[in-house]
C-alpha positions as a printed NumPy array, in Angstrom:
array([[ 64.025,  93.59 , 137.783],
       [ 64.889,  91.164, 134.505],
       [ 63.075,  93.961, 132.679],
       [ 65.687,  96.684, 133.777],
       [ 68.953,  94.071, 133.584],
       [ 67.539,  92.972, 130.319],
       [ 67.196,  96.602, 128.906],
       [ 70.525,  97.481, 130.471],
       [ 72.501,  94.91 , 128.507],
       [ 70.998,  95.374, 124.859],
       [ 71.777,  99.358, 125.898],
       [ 75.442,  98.539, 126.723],
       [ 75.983,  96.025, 124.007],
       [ 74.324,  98.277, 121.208],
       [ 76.899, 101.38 , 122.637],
       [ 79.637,  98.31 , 122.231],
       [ 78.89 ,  97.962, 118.304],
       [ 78.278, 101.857, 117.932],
       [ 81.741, 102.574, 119.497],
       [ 83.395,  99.895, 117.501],
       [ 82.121, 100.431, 114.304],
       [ 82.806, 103.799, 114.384],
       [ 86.519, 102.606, 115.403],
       [ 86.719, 100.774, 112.254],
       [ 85.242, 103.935, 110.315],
       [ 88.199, 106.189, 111.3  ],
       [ 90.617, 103.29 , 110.97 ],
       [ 88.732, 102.712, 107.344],
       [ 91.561, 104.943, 105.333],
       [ 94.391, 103.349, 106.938],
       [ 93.485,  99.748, 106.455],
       [ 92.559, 100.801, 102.874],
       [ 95.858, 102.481, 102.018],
       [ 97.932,  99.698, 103.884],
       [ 96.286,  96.995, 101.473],
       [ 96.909,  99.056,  97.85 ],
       [ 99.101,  95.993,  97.481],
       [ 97.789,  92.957,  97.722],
       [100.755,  91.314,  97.736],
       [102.316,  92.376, 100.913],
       [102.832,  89.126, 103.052],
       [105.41 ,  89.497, 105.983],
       [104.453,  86.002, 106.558],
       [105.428,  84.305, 103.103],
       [108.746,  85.661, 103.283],
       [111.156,  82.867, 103.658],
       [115.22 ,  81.316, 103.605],
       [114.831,  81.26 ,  99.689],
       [112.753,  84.717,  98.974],
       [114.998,  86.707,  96.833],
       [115.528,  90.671,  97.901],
       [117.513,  93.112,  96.998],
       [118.858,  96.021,  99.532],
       [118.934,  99.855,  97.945],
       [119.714, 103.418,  99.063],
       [117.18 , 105.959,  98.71 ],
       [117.619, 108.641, 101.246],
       [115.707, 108.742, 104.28 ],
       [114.26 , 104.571, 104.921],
       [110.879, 105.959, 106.094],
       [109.91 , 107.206, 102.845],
       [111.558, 104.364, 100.538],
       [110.18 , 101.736, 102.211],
       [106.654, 103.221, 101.779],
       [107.233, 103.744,  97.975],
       [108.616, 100.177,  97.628],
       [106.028,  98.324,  99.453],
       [103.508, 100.174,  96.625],
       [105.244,  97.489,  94.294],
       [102.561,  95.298,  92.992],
       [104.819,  91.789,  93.963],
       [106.95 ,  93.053,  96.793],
       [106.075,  90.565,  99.599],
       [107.902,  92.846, 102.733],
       [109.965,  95.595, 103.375],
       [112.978,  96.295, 105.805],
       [114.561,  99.343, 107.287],
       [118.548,  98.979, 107.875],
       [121.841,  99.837, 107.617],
       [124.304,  98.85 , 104.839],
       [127.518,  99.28 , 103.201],
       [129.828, 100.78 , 106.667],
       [132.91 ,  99.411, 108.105],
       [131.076,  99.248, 111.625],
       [129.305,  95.89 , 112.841],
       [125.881,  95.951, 113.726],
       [125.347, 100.263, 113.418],
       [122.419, 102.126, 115.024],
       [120.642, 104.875, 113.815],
       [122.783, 106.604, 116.42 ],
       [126.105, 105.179, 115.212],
       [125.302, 106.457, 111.542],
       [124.929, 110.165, 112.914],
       [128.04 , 109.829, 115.219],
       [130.283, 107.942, 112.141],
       [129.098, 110.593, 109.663],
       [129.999, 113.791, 112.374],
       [133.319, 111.843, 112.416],
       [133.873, 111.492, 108.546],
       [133.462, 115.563, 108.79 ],
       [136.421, 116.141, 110.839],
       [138.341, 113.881, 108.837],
       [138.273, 110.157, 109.872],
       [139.181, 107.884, 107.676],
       [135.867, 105.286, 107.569],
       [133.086, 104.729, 105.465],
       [129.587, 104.943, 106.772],
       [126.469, 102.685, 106.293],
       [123.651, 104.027, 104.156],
       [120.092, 104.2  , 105.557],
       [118.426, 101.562, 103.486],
       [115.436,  99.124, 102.852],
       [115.429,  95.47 , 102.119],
       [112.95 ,  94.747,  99.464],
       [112.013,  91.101,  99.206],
       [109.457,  90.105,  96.177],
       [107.792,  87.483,  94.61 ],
       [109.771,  85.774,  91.485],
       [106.229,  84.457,  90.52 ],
       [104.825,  88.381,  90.301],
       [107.492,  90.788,  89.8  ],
       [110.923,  90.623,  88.63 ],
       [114.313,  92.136,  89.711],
       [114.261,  94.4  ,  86.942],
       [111.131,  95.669,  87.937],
       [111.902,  96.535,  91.159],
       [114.826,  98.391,  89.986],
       [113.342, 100.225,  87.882],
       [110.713, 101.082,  90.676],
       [114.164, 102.209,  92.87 ],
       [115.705, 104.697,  89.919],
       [111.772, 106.517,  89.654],
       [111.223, 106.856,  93.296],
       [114.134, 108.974,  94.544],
       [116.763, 111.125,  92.885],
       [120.033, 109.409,  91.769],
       [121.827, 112.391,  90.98 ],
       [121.877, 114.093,  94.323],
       [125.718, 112.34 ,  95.41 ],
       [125.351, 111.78 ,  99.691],
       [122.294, 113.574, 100.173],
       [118.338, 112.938,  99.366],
       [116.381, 115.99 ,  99.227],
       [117.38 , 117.994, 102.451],
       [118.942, 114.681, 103.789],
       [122.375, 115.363, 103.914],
       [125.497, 112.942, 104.399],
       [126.76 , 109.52 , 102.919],
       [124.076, 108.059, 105.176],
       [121.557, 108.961, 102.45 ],
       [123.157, 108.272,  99.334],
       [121.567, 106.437,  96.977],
       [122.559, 102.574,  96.393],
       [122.08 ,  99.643,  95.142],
       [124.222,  96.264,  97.24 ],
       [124.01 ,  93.523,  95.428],
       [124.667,  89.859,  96.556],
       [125.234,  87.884,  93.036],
       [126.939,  88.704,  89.891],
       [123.45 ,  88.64 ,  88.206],
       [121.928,  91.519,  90.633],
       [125.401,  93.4  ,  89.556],
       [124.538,  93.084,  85.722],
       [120.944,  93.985,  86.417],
       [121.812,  97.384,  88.918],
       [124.804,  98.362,  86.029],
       [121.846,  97.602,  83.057],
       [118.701,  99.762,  84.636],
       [121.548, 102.651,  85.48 ],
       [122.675, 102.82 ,  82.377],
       [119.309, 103.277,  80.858],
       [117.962, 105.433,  83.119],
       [120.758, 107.763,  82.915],
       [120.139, 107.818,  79.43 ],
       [116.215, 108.646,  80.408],
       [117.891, 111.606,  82.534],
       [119.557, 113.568,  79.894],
       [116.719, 112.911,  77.2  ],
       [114.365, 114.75 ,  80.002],
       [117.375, 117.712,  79.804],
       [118.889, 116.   ,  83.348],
       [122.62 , 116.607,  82.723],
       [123.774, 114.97 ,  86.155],
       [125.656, 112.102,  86.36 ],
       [123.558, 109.376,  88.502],
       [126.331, 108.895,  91.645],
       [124.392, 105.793,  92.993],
       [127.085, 103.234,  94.261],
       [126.909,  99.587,  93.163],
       [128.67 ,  97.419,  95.517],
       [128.471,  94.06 ,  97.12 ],
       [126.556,  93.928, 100.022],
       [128.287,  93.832, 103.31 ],
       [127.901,  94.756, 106.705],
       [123.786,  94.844, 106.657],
       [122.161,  95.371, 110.416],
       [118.364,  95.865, 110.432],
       [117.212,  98.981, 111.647],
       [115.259,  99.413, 115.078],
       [112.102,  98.337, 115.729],
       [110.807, 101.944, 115.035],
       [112.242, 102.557, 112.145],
       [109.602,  99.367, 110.481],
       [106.521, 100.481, 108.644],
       [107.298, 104.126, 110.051],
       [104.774, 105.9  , 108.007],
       [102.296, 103.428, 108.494],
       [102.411, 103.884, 112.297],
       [103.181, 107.789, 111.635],
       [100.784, 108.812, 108.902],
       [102.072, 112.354, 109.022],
       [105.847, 111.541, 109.459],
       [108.504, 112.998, 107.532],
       [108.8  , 111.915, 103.401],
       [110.836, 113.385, 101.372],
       [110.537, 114.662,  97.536],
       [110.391, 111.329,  95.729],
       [111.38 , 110.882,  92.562],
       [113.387, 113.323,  89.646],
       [109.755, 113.337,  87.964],
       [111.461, 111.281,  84.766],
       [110.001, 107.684,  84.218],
       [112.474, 104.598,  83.1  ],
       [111.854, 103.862,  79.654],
       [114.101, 100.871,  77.926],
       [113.363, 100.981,  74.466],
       [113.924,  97.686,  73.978],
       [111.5  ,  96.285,  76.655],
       [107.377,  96.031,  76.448],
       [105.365,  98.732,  77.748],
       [104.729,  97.939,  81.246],
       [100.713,  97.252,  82.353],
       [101.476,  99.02 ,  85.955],
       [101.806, 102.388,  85.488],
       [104.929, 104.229,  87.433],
       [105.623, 105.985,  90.149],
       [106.577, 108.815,  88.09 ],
       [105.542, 110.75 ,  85.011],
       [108.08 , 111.354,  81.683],
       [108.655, 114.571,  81.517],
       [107.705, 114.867,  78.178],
       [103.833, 113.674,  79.467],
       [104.559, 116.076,  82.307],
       [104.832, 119.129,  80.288],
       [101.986, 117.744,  78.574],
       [100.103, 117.619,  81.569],
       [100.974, 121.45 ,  82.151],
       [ 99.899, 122.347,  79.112],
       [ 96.488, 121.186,  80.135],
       [ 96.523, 123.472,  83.147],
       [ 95.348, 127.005,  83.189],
       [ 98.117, 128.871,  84.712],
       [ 98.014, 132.832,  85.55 ],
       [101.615, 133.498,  85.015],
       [101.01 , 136.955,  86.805],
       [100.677, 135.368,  90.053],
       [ 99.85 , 131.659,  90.761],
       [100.354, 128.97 ,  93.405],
       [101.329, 125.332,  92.786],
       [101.777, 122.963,  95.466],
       [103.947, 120.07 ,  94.816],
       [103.201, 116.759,  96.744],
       [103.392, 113.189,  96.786],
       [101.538, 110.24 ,  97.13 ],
       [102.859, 108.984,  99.962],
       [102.918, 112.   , 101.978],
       [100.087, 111.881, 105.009],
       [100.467, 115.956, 105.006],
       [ 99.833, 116.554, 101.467],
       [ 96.25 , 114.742, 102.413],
       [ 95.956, 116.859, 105.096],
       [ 96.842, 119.636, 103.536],
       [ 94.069, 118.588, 100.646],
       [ 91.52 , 118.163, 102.75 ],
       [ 91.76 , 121.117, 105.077],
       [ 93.081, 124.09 , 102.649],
       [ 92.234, 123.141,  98.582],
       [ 88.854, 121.517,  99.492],
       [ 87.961, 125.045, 100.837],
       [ 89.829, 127.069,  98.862],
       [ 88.592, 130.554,  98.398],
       [ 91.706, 132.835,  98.211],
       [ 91.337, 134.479,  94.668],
       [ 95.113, 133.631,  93.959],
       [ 95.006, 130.316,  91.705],
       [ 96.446, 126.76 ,  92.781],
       [ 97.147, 123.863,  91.727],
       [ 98.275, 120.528,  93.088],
       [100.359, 118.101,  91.061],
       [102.801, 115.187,  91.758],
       [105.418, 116.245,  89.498],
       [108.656, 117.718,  91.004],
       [109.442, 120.51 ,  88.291],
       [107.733, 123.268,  87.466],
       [106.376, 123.803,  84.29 ],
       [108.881, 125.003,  80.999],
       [109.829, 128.253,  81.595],
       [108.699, 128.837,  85.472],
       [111.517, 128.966,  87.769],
       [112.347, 127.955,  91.655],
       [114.785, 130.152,  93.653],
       [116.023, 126.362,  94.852],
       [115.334, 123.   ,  94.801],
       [112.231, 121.554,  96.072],
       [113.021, 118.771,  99.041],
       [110.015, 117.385, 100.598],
       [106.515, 117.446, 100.246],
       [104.014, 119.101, 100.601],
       [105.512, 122.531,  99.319],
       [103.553, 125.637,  98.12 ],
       [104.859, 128.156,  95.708],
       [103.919, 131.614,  95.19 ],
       [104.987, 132.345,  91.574],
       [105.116, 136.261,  90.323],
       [105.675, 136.326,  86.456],
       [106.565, 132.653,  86.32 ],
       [109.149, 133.121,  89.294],
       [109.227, 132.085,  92.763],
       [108.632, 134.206,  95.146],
       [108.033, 132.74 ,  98.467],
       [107.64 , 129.457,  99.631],
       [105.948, 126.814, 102.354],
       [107.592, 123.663, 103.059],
       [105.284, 121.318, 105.456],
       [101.931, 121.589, 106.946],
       [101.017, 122.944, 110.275],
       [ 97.555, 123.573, 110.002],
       [ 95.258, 125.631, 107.925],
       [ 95.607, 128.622, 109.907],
       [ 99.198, 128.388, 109.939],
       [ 99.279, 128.061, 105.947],
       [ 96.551, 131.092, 105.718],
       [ 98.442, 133.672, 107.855],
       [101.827, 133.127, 105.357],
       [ 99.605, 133.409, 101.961],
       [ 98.261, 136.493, 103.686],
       [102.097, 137.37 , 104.505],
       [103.139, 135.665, 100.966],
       [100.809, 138.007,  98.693],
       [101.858, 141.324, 100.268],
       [105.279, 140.954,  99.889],
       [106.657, 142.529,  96.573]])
């Protein structure tokens, strides 16, 4: 009878350790991609931490990019820059439906509080991370974001954050129109008022979402201040100039090729990885890059807003498109669709 009990226990404890080991195994990727920075440390963030609260669109996908920061200690989700006291995600939806029909107010911005480590990183540095991650040019939308909810901003709290936002514009706009960017970055610089942190929901969305909505990212054009030392982290985002580099390293079939642009951030671009291009057997080429613009000479019927989306170019123009991932058989029955169409 101690036999049986005896065998019975090492069975049900050795199906314990099976069951959570393999726990940890599928958890392995997540845990892995939530400590790329080591610094992230909700805990050390105190009364004196310095921060800095920015616009960048939709708050899910800027506070992922921003906690990738080497230095950044935490990031918040919130609301910023309104005439209401203490907004909702609701009240920035309502306000902006009533700015449409004419009411005099001015609504909050989605947007993330980015505290960081004086000892690691700098304010500069973090700026410069907030001008490469999202597009500054775009006026009250991000992407297919549209309203003054998601335009792009920087609210500062001292006259020294001021200098700093006015400085890193100045020089990235100059960035801009060496890449051929004409557009005028609209960002608004303004003194903080009226921030409300967003709900509990709304923190480390993509970390508890994976596959949740992320927008484009960056213009594709990397800060670069002449007068300051080459940076040891590498950036978000490529210089164009490297970029068409990069596509001159590519074989392209300008007859008829696919490109799918993505992001790092983006939980269906890895889907869409390892499910569709890990397999890939359709004799119409693709490629996968990062970048947000084509290569020189290939055109897009419109913008591109949010990751991952495939291509279909004829003759180095587009020709059809596919926005988001629903699953391989999804993507396969509109490239069949895709490359009979004229």
């Amino acid at each position: 009878m101690n036999t049986m009990w005896y065998r019975a226990f090492w069975s049900l404890l050795t199906i314990s350790i099976l069951v959570i080991a393999v726990g940890v195994l599928l958890k392995l990727p997540q845990l892995m991609e939530k400590s790329a920075n080591p610094s992230l440390n909700k805990a050390a963030v105190g009364p004196d931490t310095p921060y800095i609260v920015l616009g960048m669109g939709c708050f899910w996908g800027a506070e992922k990019r921003m906690q990738a920061l080497t230095g950044v200690l935490d990031v918040e989700a919130g609301y910023a820059g309104g005439d209401i006291l203490n907004p909702s995600y609701e009240t920035l939806h309502d306000t902006e439906a009533s700015i449409q029909a004419g009411k005099a107010v001015k609504n909050h911005a989605e947007v993330v509080k980015v505290y960081y480590d004086s000892r690691q990183t700098t304010l500069e540095q973090v700026l410069i991370r907030f001008w490469e991650s999202h597009n500054p040019t775009q006026g009250n939308r991000q992407g297919n974001d549209i309203g003054s909810n998601y335009r792009s901003a920087v609210f500062y709290r001292t006259d020294e954050e001021r200098q700093w936002a006015e400085k890193t514009r100045a020089i990235y706009q100059a960035n801009l129109k060496t890449a051929g960017i004409a557009a005028p970055i609209t960002s608004e610089i303004a003194s903080l008022r009226n921030y409300t942190s967003a709900e509990a929901y709304h923190q480390d969305y993509l970390e508890k979402n994976p596959l949740g909505y992320c927008g484009l990212g960056g213009t594709g054009v990397a800060y670069f201040d002449p007068d300051m030392p080459v940076r040891t982290e590498n950036p978000h985002s490529t210089q164009v100039a490297a970029a068409e580099q990069n596509w001159q390293q590519i074989k392209l079939n300008a007859k008829e090729q696919l490109i799918a642009f993505e992001s790092v951030e983006c939980g269906y671009c890895k889907q869409f990885d390892k499910e569709v291009l890990s397999a890939w057997k359709n004799p119409i080429s693709i490629v996968s890059t990062n970048l947000t613009i084509p290569p020189d000479g290939w055109k897009l019927s419109q913008a591109l807003f949010a990751t991952p989306t495939i291509v279909l170019f004829r003759d180095r123009q587009e020709v059809a498109r596919y926005t988001g991932y629903q699953g391989a058989q999804h993507f396969r029955k509109w490239l069949g669709d895709a490359a009979l169409s004229n």
